[in-house]
mmJSON file of the N, C-alpha and C atoms, coordinates in Angstrom:
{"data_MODEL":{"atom_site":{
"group_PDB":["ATOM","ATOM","ATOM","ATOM","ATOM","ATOM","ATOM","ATOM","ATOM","ATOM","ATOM","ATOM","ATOM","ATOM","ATOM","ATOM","ATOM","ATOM","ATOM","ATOM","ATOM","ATOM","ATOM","ATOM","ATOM","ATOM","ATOM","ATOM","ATOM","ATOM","ATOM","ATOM","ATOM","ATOM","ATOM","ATOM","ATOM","ATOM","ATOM","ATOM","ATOM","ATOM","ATOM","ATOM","ATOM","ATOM","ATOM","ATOM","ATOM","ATOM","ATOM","ATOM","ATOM","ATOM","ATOM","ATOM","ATOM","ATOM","ATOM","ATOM","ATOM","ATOM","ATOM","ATOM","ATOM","ATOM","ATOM","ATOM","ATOM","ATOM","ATOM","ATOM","ATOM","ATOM","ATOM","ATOM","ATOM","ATOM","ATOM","ATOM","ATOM","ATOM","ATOM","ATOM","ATOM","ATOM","ATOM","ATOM","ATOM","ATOM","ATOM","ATOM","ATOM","ATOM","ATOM","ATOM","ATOM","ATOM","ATOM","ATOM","ATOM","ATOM","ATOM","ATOM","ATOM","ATOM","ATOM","ATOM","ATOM","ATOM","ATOM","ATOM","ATOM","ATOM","ATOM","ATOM","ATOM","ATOM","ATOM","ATOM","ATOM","ATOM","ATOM","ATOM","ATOM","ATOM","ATOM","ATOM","ATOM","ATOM","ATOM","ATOM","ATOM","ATOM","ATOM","ATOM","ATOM","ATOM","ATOM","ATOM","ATOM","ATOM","ATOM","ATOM","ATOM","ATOM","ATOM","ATOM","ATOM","ATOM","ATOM","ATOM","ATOM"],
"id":[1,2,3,4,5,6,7,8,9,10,11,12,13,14,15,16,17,18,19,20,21,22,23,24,25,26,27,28,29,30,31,32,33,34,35,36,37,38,39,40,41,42,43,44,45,46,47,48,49,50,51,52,53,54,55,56,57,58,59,60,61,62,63,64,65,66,67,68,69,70,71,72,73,74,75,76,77,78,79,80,81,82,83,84,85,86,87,88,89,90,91,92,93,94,95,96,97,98,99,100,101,102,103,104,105,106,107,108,109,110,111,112,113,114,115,116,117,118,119,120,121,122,123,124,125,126,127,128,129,130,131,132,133,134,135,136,137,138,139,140,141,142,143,144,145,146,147,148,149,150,151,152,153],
"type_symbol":["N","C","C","N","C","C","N","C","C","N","C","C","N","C","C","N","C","C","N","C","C","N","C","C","N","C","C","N","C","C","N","C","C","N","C","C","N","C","C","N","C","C","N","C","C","N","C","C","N","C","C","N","C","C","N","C","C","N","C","C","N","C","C","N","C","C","N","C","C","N","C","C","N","C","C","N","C","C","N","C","C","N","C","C","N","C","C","N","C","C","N","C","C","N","C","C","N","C","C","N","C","C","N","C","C","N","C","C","N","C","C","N","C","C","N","C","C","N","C","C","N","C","C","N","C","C","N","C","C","N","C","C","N","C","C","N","C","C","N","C","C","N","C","C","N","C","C","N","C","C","N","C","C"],
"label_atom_id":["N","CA","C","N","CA","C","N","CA","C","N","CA","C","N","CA","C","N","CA","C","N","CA","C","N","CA","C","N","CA","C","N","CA","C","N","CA","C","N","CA","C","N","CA","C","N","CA","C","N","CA","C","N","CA","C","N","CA","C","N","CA","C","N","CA","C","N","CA","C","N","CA","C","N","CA","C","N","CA","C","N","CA","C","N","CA","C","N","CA","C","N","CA","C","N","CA","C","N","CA","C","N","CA","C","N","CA","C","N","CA","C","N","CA","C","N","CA","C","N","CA","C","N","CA","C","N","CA","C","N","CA","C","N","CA","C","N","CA","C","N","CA","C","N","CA","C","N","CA","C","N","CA","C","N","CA","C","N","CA","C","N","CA","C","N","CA","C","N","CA","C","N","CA","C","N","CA","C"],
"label_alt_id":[null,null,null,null,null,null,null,null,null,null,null,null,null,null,null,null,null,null,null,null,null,null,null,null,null,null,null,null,null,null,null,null,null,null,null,null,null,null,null,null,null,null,null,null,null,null,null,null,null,null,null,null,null,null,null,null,null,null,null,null,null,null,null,null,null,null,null,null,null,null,null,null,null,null,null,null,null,null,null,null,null,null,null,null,null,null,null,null,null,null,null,null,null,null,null,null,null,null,null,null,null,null,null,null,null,null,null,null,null,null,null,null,null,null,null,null,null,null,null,null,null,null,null,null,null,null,null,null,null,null,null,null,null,null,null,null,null,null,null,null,null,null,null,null,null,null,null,null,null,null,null,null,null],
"label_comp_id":["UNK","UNK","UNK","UNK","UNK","UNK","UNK","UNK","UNK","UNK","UNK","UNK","UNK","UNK","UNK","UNK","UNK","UNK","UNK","UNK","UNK","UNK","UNK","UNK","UNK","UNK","UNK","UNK","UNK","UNK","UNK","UNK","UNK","UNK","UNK","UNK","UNK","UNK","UNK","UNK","UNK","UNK","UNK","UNK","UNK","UNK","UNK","UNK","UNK","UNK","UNK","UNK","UNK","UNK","UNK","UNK","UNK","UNK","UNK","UNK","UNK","UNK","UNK","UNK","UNK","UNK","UNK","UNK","UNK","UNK","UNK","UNK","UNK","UNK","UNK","UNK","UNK","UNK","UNK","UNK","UNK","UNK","UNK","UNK","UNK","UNK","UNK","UNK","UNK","UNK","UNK","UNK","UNK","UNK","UNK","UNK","UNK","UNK","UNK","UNK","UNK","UNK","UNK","UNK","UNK","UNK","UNK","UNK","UNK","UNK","UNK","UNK","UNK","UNK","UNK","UNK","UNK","UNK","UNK","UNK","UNK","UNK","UNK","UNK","UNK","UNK","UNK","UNK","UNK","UNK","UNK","UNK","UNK","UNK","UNK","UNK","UNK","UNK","UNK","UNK","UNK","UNK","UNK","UNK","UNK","UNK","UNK","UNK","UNK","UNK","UNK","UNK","UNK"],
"label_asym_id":["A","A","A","A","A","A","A","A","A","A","A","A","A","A","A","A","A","A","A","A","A","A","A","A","A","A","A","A","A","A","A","A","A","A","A","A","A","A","A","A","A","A","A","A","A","A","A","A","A","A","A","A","A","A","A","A","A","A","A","A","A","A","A","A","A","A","A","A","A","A","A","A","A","A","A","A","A","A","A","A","A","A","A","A","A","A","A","A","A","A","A","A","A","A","A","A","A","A","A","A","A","A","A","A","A","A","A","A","A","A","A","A","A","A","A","A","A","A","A","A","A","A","A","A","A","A","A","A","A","A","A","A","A","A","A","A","A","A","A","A","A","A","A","A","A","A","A","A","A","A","A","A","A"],
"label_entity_id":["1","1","1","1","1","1","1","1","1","1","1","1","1","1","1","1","1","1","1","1","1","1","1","1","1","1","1","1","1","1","1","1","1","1","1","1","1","1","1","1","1","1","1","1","1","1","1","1","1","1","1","1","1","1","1","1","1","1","1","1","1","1","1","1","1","1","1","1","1","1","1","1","1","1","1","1","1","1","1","1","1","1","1","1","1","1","1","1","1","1","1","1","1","1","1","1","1","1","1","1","1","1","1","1","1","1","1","1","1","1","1","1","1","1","1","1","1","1","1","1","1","1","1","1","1","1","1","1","1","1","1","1","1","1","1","1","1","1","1","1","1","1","1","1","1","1","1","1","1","1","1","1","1"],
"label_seq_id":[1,1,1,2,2,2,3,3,3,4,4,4,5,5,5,6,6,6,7,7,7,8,8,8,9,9,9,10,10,10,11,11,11,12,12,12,13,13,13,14,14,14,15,15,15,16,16,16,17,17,17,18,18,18,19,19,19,20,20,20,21,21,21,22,22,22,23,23,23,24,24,24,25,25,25,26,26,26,27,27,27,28,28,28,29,29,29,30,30,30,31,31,31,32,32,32,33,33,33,34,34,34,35,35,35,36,36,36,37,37,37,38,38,38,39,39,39,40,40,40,41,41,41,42,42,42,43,43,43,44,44,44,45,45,45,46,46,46,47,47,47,48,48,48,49,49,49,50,50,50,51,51,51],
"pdbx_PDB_ins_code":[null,null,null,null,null,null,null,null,null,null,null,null,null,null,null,null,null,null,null,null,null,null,null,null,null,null,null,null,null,null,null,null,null,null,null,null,null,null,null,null,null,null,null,null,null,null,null,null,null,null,null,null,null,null,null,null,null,null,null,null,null,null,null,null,null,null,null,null,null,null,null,null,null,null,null,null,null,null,null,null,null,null,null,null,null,null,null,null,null,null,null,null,null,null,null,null,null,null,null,null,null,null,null,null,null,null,null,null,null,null,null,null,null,null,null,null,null,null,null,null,null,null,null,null,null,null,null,null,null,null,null,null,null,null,null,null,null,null,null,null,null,null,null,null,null,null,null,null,null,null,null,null,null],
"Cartn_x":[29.619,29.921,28.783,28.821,28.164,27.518,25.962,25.402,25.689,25.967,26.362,25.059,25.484,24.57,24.173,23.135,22.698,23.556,23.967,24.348,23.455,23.957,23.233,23.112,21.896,21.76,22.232,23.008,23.767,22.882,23.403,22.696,22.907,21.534,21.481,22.571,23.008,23.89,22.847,23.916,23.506,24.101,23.98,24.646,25.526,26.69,27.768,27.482,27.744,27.301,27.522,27.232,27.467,28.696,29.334,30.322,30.282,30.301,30.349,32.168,31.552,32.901,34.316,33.787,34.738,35.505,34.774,35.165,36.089,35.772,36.455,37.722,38.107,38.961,39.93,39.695,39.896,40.607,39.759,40.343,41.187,41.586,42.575,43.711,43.762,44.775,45.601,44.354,45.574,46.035,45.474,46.025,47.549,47.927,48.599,49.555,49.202,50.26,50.645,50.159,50.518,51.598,51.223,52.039,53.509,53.045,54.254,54.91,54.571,55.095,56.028,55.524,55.803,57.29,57.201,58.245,59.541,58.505,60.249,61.048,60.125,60.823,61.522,61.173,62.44,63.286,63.108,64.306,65.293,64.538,65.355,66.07,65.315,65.889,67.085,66.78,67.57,68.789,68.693,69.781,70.733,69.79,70.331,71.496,71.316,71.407,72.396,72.194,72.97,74.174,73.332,74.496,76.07],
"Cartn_y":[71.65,70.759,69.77,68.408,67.733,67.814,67.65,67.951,66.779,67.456,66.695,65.352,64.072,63.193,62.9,62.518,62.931,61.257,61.411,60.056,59.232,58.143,57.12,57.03,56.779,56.807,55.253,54.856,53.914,52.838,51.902,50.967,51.607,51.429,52.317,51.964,52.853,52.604,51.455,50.203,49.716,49.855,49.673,49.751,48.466,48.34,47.711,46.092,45.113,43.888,43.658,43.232,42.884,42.01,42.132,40.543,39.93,38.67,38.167,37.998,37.762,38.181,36.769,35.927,34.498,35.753,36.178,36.755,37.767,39.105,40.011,39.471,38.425,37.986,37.916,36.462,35.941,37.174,37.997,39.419,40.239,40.34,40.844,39.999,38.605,37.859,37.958,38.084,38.284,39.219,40.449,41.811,41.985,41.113,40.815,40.384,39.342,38.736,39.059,40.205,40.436,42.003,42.183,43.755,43.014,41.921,41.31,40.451,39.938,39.605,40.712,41.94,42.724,43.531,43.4,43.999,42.72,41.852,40.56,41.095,41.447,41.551,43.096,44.188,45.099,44.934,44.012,44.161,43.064,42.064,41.406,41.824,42.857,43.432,44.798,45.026,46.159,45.279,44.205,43.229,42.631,42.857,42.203,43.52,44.687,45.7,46.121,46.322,47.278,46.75,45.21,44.333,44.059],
"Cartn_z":[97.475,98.589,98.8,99.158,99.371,100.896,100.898,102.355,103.658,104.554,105.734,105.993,105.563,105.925,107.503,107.826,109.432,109.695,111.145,111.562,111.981,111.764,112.208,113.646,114.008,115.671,115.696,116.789,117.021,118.26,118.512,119.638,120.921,121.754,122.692,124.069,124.384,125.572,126.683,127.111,127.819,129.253,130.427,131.698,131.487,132.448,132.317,132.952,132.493,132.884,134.329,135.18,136.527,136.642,137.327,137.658,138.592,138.879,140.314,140.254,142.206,142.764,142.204,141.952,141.245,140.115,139.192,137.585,138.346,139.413,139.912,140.285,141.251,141.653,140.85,139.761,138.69,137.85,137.72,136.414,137.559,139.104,140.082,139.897,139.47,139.65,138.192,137.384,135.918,135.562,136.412,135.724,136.771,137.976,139.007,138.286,137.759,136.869,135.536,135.388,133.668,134.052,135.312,135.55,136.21,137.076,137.349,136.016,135.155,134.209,133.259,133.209,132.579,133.568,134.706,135.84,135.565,135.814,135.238,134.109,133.288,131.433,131.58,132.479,131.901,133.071,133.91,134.694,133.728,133.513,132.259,131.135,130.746,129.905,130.145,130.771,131.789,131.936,132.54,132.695,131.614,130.726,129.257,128.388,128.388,127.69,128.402,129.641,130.281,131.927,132.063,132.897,132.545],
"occupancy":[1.0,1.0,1.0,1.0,1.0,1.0,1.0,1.0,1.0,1.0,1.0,1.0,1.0,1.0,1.0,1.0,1.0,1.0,1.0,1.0,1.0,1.0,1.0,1.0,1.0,1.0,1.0,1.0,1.0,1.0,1.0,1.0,1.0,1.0,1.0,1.0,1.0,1.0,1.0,1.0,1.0,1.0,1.0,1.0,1.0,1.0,1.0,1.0,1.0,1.0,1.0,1.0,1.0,1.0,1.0,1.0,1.0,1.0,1.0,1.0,1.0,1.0,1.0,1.0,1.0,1.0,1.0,1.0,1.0,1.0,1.0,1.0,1.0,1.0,1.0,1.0,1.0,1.0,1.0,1.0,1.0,1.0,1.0,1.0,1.0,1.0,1.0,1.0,1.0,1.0,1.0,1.0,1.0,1.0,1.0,1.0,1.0,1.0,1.0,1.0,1.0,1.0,1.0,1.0,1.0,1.0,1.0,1.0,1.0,1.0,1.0,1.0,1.0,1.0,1.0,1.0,1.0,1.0,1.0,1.0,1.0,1.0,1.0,1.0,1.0,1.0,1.0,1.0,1.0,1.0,1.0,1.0,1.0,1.0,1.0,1.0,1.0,1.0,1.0,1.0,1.0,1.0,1.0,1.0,1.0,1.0,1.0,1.0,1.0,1.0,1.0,1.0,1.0],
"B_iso_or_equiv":[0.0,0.0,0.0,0.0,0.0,0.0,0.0,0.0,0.0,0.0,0.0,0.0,0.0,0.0,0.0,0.0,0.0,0.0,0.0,0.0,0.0,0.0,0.0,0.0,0.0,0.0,0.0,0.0,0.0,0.0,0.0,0.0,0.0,0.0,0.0,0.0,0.0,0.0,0.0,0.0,0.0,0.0,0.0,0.0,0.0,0.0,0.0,0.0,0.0,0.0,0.0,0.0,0.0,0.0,0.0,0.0,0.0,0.0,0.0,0.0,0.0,0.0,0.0,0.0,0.0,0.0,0.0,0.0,0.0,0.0,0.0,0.0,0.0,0.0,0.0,0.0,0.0,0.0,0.0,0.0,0.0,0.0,0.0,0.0,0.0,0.0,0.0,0.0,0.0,0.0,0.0,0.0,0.0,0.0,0.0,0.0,0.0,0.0,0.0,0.0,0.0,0.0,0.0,0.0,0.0,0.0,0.0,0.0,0.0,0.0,0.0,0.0,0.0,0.0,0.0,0.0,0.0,0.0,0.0,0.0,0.0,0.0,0.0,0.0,0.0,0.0,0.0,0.0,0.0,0.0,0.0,0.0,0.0,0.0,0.0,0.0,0.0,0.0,0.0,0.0,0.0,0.0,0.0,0.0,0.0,0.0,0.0,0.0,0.0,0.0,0.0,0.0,0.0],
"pdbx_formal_charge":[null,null,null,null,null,null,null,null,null,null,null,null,null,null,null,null,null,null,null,null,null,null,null,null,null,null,null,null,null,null,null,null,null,null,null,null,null,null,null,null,null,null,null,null,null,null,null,null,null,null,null,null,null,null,null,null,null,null,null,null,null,null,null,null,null,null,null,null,null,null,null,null,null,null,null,null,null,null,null,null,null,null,null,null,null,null,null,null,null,null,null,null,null,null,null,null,null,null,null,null,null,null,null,null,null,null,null,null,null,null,null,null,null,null,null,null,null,null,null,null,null,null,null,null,null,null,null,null,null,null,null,null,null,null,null,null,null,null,null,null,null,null,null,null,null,null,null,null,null,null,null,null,null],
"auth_seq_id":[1,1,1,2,2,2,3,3,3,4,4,4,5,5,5,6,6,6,7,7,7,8,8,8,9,9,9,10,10,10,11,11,11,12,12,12,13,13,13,14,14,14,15,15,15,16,16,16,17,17,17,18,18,18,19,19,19,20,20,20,21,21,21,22,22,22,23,23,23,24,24,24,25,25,25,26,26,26,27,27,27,28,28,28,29,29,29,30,30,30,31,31,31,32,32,32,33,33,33,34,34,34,35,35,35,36,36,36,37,37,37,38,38,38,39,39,39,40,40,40,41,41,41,42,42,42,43,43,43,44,44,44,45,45,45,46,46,46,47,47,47,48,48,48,49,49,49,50,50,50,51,51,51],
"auth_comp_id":["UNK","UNK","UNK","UNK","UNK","UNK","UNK","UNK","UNK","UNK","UNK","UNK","UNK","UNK","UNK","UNK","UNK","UNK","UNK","UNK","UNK","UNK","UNK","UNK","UNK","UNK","UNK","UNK","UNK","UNK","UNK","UNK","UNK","UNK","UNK","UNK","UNK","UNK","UNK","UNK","UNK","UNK","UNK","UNK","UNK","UNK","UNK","UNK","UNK","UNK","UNK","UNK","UNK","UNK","UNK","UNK","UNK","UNK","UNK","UNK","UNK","UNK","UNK","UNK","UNK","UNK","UNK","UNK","UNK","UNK","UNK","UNK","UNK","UNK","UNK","UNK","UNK","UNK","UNK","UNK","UNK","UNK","UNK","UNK","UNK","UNK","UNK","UNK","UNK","UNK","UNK","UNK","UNK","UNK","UNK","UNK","UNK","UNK","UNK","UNK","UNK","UNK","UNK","UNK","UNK","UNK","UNK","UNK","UNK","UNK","UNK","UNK","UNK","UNK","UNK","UNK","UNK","UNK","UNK","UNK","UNK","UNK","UNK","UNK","UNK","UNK","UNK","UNK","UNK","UNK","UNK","UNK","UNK","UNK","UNK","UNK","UNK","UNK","UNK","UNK","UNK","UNK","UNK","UNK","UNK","UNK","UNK","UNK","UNK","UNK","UNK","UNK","UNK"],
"auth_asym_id":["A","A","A","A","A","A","A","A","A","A","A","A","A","A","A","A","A","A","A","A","A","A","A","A","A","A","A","A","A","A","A","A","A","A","A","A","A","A","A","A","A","A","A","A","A","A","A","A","A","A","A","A","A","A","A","A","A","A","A","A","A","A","A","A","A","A","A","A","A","A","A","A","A","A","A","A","A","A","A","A","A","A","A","A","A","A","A","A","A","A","A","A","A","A","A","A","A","A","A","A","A","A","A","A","A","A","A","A","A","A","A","A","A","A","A","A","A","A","A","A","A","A","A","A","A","A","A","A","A","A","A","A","A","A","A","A","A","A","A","A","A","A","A","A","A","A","A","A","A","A","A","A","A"],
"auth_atom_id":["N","CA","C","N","CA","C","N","CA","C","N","CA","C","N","CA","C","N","CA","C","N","CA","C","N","CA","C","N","CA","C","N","CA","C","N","CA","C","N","CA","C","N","CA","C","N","CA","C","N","CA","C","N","CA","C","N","CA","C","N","CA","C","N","CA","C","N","CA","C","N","CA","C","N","CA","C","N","CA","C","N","CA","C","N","CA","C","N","CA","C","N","CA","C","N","CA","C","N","CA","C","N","CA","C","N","CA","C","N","CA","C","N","CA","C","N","CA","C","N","CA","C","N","CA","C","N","CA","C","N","CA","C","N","CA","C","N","CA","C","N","CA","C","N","CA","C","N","CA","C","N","CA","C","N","CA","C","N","CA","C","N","CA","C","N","CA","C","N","CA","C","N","CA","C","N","CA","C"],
"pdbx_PDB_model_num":[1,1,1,1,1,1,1,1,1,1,1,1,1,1,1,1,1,1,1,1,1,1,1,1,1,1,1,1,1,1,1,1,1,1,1,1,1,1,1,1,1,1,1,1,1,1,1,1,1,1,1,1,1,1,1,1,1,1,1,1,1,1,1,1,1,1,1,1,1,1,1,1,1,1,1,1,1,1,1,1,1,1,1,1,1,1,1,1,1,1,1,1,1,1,1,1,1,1,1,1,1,1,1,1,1,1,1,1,1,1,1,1,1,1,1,1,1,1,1,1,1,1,1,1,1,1,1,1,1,1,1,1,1,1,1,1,1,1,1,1,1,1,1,1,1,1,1,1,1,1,1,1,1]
}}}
């Protein structure tokens, strides 16, 4: 059997970038609109299949 090569120690964990509150908003409004985008399409589709 070939010997277990040691891993590579990887880049060190950094803490998570800060956001200001513009970017927070901004990333509240698209995830708003991507769940509501996504609620249009199976009622659409729901509508499509089974209307």
């Amino acid at each position: 059997m070939n010997p277990q090569t040691p891993k590579r120690p990887g880049p060190p964990e950094t803490a998570p970038a800060e956001i200001t509150e513009t970017q927070a908003f901004t990333r509240a409004w698209v995830v708003f609109l991507l769940l509501f985008a996504g609620v249009l399409g199976l009622l659409w589709a729901n509508d499509a299949l089974f209307g």
